[in-house]
NUGUTI-127531 format. One line per field, with one value per residue (C-alpha): x, y, z; residue in one letter. Coordinates in steps of 0.02 Angstrom, whole numbers, padded with zeros to 5 digits. Layout:
N
u = (X,...)
v = (Y,...)
w = (Z,...)
torpa = (a,...)
***
This chain:
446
u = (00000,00088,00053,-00015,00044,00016,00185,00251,00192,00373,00434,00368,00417,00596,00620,00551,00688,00826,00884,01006,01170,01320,01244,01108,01243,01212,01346,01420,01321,01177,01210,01244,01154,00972,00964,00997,01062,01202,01359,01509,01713,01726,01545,01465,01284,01286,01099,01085,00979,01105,01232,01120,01090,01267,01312,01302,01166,01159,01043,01082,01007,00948,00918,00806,00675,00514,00460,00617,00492,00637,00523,00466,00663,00730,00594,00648,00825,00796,00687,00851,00955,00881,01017,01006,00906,00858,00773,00735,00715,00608,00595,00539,00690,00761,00748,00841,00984,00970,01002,01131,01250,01229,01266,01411,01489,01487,01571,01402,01279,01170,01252,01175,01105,01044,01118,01010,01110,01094,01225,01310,01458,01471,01480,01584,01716,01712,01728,01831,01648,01588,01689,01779,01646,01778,01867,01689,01687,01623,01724,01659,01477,01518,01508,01315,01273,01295,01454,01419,01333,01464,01583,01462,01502,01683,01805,01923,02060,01942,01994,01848,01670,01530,01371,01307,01145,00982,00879,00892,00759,00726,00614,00429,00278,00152,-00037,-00235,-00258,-00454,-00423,-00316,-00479,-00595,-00473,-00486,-00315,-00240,-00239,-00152,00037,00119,00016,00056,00234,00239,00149,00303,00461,00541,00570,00514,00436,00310,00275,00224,00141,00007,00003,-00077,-00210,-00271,-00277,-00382,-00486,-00509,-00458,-00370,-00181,-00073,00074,00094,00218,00373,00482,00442,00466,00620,00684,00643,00721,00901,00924,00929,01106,01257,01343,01223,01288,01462,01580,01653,01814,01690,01708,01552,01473,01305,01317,01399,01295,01216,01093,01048,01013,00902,00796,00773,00709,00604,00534,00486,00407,00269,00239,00236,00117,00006,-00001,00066,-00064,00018,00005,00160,00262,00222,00071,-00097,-00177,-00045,-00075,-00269,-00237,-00184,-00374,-00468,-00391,-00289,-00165,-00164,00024,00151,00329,00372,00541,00495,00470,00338,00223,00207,00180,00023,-00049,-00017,-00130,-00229,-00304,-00475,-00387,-00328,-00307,-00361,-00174,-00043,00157,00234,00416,00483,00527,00702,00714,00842,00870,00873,00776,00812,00909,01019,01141,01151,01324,01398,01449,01605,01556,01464,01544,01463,01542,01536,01351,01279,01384,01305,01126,01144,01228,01041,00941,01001,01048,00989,00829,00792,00826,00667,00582,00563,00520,00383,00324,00366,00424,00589,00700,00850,01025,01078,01087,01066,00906,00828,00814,00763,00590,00544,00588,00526,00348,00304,00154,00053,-00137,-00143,-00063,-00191,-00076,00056,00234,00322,00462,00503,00480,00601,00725,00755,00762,00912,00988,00995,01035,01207,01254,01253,01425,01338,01471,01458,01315,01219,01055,01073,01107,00947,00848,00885,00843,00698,00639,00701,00579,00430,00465,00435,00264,00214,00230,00377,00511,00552,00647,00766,00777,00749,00891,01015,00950,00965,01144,01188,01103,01208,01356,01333,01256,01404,01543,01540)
v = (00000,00182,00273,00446,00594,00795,00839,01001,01037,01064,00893,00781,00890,00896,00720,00665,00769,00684,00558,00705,00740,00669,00700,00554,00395,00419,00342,00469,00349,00419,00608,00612,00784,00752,00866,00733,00835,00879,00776,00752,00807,00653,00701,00561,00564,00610,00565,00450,00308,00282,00239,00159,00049,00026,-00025,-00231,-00293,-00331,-00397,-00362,-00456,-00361,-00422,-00315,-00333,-00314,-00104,-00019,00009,00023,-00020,00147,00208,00034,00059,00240,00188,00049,00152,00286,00134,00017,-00092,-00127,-00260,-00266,-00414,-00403,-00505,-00435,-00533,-00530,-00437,-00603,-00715,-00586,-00581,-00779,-00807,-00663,-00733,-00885,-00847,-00735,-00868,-00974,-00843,-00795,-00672,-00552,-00413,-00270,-00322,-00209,-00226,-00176,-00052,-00205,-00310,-00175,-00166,-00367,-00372,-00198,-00330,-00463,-00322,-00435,-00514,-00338,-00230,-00085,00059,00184,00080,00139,00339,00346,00460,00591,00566,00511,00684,00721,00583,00581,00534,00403,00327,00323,00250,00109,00061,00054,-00058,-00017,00060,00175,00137,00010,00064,-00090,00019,00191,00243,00247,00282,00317,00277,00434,00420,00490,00423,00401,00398,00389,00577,00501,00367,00486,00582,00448,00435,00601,00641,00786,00766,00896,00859,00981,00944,00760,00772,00890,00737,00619,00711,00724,00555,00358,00358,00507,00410,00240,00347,00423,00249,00191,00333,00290,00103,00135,00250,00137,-00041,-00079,-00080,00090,00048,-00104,-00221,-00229,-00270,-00111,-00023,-00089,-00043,00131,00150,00046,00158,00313,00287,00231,00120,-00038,-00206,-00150,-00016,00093,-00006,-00154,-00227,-00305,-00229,-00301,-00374,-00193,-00070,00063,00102,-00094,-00111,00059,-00001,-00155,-00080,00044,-00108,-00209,-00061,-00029,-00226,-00237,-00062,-00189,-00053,-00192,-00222,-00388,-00368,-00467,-00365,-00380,-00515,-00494,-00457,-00301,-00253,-00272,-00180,-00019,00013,-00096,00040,-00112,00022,00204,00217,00147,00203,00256,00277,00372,00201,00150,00277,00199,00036,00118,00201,00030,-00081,00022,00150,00178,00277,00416,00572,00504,00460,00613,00614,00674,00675,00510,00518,00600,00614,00558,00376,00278,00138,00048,00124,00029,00021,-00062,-00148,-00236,-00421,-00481,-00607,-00481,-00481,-00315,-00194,-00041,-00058,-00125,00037,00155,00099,00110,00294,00348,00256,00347,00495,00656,00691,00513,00489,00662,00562,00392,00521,00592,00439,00322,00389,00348,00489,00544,00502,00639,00837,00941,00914,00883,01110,01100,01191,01013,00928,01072,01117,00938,00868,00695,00712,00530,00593,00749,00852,00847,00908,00730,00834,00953,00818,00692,00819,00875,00715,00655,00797,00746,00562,00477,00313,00167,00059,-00117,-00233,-00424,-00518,-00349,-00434,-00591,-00505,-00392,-00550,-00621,-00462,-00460,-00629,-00623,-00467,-00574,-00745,-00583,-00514,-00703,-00724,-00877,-00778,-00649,-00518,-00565,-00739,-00667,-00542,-00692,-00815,-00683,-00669,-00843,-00870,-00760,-00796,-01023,-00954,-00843,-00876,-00697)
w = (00000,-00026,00127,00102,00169,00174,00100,00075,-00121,-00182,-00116,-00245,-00396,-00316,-00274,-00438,-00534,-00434,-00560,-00658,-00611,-00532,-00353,-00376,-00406,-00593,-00718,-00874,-00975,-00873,-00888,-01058,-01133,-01151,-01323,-01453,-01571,-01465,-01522,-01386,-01481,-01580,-01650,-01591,-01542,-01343,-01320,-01161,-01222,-01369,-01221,-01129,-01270,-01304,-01104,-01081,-01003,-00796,-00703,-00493,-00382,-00232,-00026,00059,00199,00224,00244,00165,00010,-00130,-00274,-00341,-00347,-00399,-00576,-00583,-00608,-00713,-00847,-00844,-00851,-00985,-00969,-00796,-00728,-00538,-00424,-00285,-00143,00013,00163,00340,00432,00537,00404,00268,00411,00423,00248,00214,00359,00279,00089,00149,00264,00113,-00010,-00083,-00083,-00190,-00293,-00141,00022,00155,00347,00471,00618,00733,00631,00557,00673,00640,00480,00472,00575,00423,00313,00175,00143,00070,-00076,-00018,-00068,-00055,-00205,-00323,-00239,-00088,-00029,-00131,-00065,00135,00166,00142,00280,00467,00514,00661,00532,00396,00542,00594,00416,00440,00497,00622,00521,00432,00257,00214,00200,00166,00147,00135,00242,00214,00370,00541,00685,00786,00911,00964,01056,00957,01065,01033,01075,01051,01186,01296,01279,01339,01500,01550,01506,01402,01204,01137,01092,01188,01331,01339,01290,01461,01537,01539,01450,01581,01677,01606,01793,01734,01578,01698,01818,01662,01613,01767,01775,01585,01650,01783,01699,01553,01628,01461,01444,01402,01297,01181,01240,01361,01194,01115,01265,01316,01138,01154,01330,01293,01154,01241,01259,01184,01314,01337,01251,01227,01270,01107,01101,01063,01243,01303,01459,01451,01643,01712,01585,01706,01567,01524,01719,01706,01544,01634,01792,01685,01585,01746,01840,01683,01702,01893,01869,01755,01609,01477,01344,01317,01139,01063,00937,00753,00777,00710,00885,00888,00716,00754,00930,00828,00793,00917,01064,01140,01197,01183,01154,01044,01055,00866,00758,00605,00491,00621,00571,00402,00473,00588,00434,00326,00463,00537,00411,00491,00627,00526,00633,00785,00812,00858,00898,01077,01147,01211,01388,01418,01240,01104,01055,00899,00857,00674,00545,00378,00262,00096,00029,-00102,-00051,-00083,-00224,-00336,-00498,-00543,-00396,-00491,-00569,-00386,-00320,-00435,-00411,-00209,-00212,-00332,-00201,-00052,-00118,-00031,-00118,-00129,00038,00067,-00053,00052,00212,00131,00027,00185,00326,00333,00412,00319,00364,00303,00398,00267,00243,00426,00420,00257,00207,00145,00303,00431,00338,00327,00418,00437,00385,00494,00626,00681,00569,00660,00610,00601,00520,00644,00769,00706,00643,00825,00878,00751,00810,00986,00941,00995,00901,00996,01030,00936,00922,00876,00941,00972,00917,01003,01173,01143,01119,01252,01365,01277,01326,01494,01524,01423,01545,01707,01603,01605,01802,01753,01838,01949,01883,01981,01917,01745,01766,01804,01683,01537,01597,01608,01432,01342,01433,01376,01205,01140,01252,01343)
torpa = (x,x,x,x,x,x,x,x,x,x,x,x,x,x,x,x,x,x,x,x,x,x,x,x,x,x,x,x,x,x,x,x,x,x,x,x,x,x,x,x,x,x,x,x,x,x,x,x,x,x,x,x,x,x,x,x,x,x,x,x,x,x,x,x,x,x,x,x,x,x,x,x,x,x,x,x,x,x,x,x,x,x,x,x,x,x,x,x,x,x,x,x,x,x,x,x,x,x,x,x,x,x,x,x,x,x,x,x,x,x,x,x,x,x,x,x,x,x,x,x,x,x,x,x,x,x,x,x,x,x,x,x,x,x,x,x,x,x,x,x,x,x,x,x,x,x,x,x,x,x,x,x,x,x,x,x,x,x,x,x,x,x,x,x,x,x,x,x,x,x,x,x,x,x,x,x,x,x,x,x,x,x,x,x,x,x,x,x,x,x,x,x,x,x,x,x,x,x,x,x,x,x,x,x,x,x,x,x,x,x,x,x,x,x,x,x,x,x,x,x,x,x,x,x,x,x,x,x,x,x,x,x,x,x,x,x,x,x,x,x,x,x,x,x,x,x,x,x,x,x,x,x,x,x,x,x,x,x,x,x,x,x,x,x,x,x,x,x,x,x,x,x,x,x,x,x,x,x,x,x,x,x,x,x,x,x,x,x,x,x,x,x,x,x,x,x,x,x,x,x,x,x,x,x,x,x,x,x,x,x,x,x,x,x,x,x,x,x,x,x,x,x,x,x,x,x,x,x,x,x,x,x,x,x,x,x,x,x,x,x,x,x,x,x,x,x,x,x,x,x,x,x,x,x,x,x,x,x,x,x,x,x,x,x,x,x,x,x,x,x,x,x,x,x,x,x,x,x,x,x,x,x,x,x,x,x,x,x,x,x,x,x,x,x,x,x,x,x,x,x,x,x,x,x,x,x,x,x,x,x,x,x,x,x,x,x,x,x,x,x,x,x,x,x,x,x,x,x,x,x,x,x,x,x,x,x,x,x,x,x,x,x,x,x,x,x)
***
């Protein structure tokens, strides 16, 4: 489904006249004059489908997962590009990870492949898997995009980058102004965000007055919480020399704490991440609160269209923190480097990048445009109106990258289902805290 939006009118018309010019990842096949009777010094027709139709033939193959929404640019680039041939494969985001460990351990893999920020720093370790995108001029592009995110893409040393960035995963709280209504509580966005900006402990103490007032859960789930709260900070799973600290992490031990006193407050919708029933839950008023990276928003809109504008966006408790966020690379074992290179520098170039915010809601990585008048007059129709640019553009501003280092995603899982064994009443948190411990310390040798 393309999600809808109420862009600023220019954005559009500017995004859609991104394809020309050196800027967008085009070839010099590609920027050939567009005047056909223009000859280049050997007086040789210049026009750009005569090149085009001189370049060989490629096909790339493409990994991607589900909600990065690559399509529309992928057919843009391939009707400028007649030669080029793109498929692509979209799946769910843990079986996409699955299968790309597995073709690269095996000195395979797809001629581009996207790397979600949770594996980055892993693979950025076995960076002789991935071609050196410095080696195809990256250099002359790392520039436009944030640089903790151009260095999550490096490997120690500094000299080989294995993707470029697409989006990052600022955070807001997204929240049924209609069911905050129902409650008795404030609705207005500046209102609630006063409500709990300042401490998690505010946030768990409004949740309990909607839950009595309404007797139905307040946020979600304890996973999504417990994402939104551990990535507040940069120091959880590992320290920035890639040391883990998991078992010492002041912050880990303050999510957790944070996560167990919103179940132990019994304002847990129990609504388990990414089923049906949470899907479902976004218009059945399940839970009145959802914390939200700017891709969530398109997810809401995608599953739960009959409750346009009766959703709105606040601050997230003690602000900051990144949630989600990716890089596409080239494998290793793609025999067409420089094609696969040249399609991912279009795809995420800046006003591509505006494009998929405004088309999908997937915040830029890069700075220059978060003060942009595209970026700061944009608002969500779905969303009461509200100005999701402005809102997320203060929030990448504010956001630190987090130390990830090898088995980032592994530890997080198993966090995650220590704090689901406490929601079910099969251990204490206590008991939960140590088993989560012990688990990753058999599991991965830590």
């Amino acid at each position: 489904m393309r999600i809808k939006w109420l862009a600023a009118p220019l954005a559009l018309a500017l995004v859609l006249g991104a394809c020309a010019g050196d800027d967008n990842g085009t070839t010099d096949e590609e920027v050939e004059t567009e005047d056909a009777a223009e000859t280049d010094d050997d007086g040789d027709d210049g026009d750009g489908e005569a090149a085009d139709a001189d370049a060989e033939p490629v096909t790339l193959s493409m990994w991607v997962f589900t909600g990065m929404n690559l399509d529309d640019l992928v057919g843009q680039y391939e009707e400028e590009n007649p030669h080029v041939t793109v498929e692509i494969q979209s799946t769910e985001h843990g079986d996409h990870h699955d299968a790309l460990f597995t073709e690269l351990a095996a000195g395979g893999g797809p001629d581009i492949a996207a790397i979600e920020v949770a594996f980055i720093n892993e693979m950025a370790e076995q960076y002789q898997m991935w071609h050196n995108l410095y080696d195809y001029g990256a250099a002359d592009i790392e520039g436009d995009y944030l640089d903790w995110k151009i260095e999550q893409a490096q490997n120690v040393e500094g000299d080989h980058l294995i993707g470029i960035p697409t989006d990052i995963g600022g955070m807001a709280m997204a929240y049924r102004w209609d069911l905050f209504e129902e409650a008795g509580l404030p609705t207005d966005r500046d209102e609630v965000s006063d409500l709990w900006v300042d401490s998690w402990e505010d946030f768990i103490e409004v949740g309990t007055e909607y839950t009595e007032a309404t007797g139905r859960g307040f946020v979600d789930n304890e996973a999504n919480l417990w994402n939104a709260v551990v990535n507040q900070d940069p120091n959880t799973f590992f320290d920035a020399d890639g040391n883990p600290i998991y078992d010492e992490s002041e912050h880990v031990q303050y999510a957790w704490d944070v996560v167990i006193d919103a179940i132990e407050s019994d304002i847990i919708a129990e609504v388990p991440a990414w089923s049906a029933e949470w899907e479902a839950g976004m218009s059945d008023g399940s839970f009145a609160v959802l914390t939200a990276p700017a891709w969530m928003m398109g997810y809401i809109m995608d599953v739960a269209p009959d409750t346009e504008g009766n959703w709105d966006l606040a601050e997230v408790p003690e602000a900051g923190g990144n949630w989600g966020g990716s890089h596409l690379g080239v494998p290793a074992a793609s025999d067409n480097p420089e094609e696969a290179y040249a399609l991912i520098e279009f795809l995420l170039s800046p006003e591509n990048q505006q494009y998929q915010f405004t088309e999908y809601g997937q915040f830029p990585s890069v700075p220059e445009l978060f003060d942009s008048e595209e970026i700061q007059s944009f608002e969500s129709e779905f969303f009461n109106n509200a100005p999701v640019g402005p809102i997320y553009a203060d929030n990448a501003e504010r956001v630190v990258a987090q130390n990830t280092g090898p088995n980032y995603n592994a530890i997080d899982t198993e966090f995650g289902d220590g704090l689901g064994r406490v929601l079910d009443g099969n251990e204490s948190p206590e008991e939960a805290w140590e088993s989560v411990l012990n688990n990753i310390s058999s599991q991965l040798g830590m």
